[in-house]
C-alpha positions, 0 to 999 in steps of 0.5 A: 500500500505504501510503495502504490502511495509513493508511485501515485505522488511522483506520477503525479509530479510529471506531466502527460502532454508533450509541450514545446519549450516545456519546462519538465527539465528545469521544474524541480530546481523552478519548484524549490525555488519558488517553494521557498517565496510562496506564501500565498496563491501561486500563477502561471500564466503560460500553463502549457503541460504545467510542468512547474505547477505539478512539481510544485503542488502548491496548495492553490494556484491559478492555472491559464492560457490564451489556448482555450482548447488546452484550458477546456481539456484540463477541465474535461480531465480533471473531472473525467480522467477515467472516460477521457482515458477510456475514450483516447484507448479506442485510437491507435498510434498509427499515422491512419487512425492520427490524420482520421482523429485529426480531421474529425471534430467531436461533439461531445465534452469527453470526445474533444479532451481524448482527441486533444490528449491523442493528437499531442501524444502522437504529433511531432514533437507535441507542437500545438499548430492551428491553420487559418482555419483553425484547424489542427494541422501538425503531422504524424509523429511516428514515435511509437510511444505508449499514448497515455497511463490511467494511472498517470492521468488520474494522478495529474487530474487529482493535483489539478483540483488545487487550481483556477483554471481560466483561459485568458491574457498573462496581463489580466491573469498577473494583475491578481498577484498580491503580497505572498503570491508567485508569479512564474511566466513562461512564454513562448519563444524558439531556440534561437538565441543571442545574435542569431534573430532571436526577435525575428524568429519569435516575433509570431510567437510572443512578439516584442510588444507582447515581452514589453507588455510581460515586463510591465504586469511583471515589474507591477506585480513585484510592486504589489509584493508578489514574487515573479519569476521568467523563464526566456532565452538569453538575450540582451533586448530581454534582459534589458526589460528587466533592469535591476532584476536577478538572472541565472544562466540555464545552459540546455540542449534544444530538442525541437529538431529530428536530427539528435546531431543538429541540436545544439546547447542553447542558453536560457535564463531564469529572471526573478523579481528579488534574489530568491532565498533557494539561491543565496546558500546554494552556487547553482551557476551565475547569478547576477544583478542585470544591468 
């Protein structure tokens, strides 16, 4: 009974959606840091596969999303792991019955999340990618992989009944941190990095007006007393957003390629609102004051 106890907490430590740029590999140095500043509700206001989050398992949390389908799903899961599980275990991990589940649109609640958790468990690379249509339009990703675990997702949906969850802007989201509260921001961006068209790269992703804008509910919510942390790729026009602030270096492989030799060490950056109490005693790299 203890060792079943035990398998069900780390399950439930560990994402089951594939998502790019996804922060599963950094989330238990992320959850301890931000465990040592949380006294209130925690925000994540880039939710993707909630990686930190479910880490972290804090006590009460705001989960959100500008994907309203993502958003939709953990609400489906959260409340129907078994069906939507039982209704995903009806496809196969065959590129015939993938573009099928692809170009269907189910009408039913429990339908729409096991068509979302199929397609990101067997599209390339777990990307989210909607056409002008709005359809989804990735291809196959021939991975072979098991699509999902009873056990795992029952596991995620119990953390999941700690949070909000909303589908809305970072701004509006970040606005309600108070004193005690975190903020860890995530957004999107791509793998290239300083001196190689960063910004240009992103710029349909999260372009220069949307980091401004994160900037900005960032510096307000340090003012308010919350405690803030983001996640970006090393580059100077981003860390001059956040003059004063406290950055740490995060060398790391980039995975979002085919070819294992054309993935190249990338350096990403945890910026923080105030020098994090986890990282006063500990030599975990360079950490510095910006600017």
């Amino acid at each position: 009974m203890h060792k079943s106890k035990a398998s069900t907490s780390t399950l439930g430590r560990k994402p089951f959606l594939k998502w790019p740029g996804g922060k599963r590999w950094i989330a238990p140095l992320l959850a301890k840091i931000i465990g040592g500043e949380l006294q209130g509700t925690y925000f994540e206001p880039f939710t993707g596969a909630a990686s930190v989050f479910l880490e972290l398992k804090p006590k009460k949390a705001v989960l959100s999303d500008s994907n309203g389908r993502l958003v939709e799903f953990l609400k489906i899961v959260r409340r129907h792991p078994n069906k939507v599980v039982d209704a995903t275990w009806r496809f196969s991990n065959n590129v015939d019955c993938y573009y099928r589940v692809r170009g269907s649109h189910p009408r039913t609640e429990i339908g729409r999340a096991a068509r979302f958790l199929f397609l990101n468990r067997t599209c390339w690379g777990g990307v989210y990618r909607l056409n002008r249509s709005g359809d989804f339009n990735v291809p196959f990703g021939n991975s072979g992989r098991k699509i999902c675990s009873r056990a795992h997702v029952q596991a995620v949906a119990k953390v999941l009944g700690a949070a909000l969850l909303k589908t809305e802007d970072f701004e509006a989201v970040m606005s309600a941190a108070r004193k005690g509260d975190v903020i860890y921001a995530d957004p999107p961006y791509t793998s290239r990095g300083e001196n190689n068209g960063f910004l240009r790269y992103n710029e349909s992703l999260f372009s220069w007006k949307d980091q401004q804008r994160l900037a900005h509910a960032a510096r307000k919510a340090r003012r308010g007393g919350a405690f803030v942390a983001v996640s970006a790729l090393h580059h100077k026009d981003v860390l001059s957003l956040y003059t004063g602030w406290w950055v740490l270096e995060v060398p790391r492989s980039s995975l979002i390629s085919c070819d294992v030799d054309a993935r190249q060490k990338i350096t990403e950056v945890l910026i923080f609102s105030r020098l994090p109490r986890y990282l006063r005693q500990r030599d975990l790299g360079t950490i510095k004051r910006i600017g």
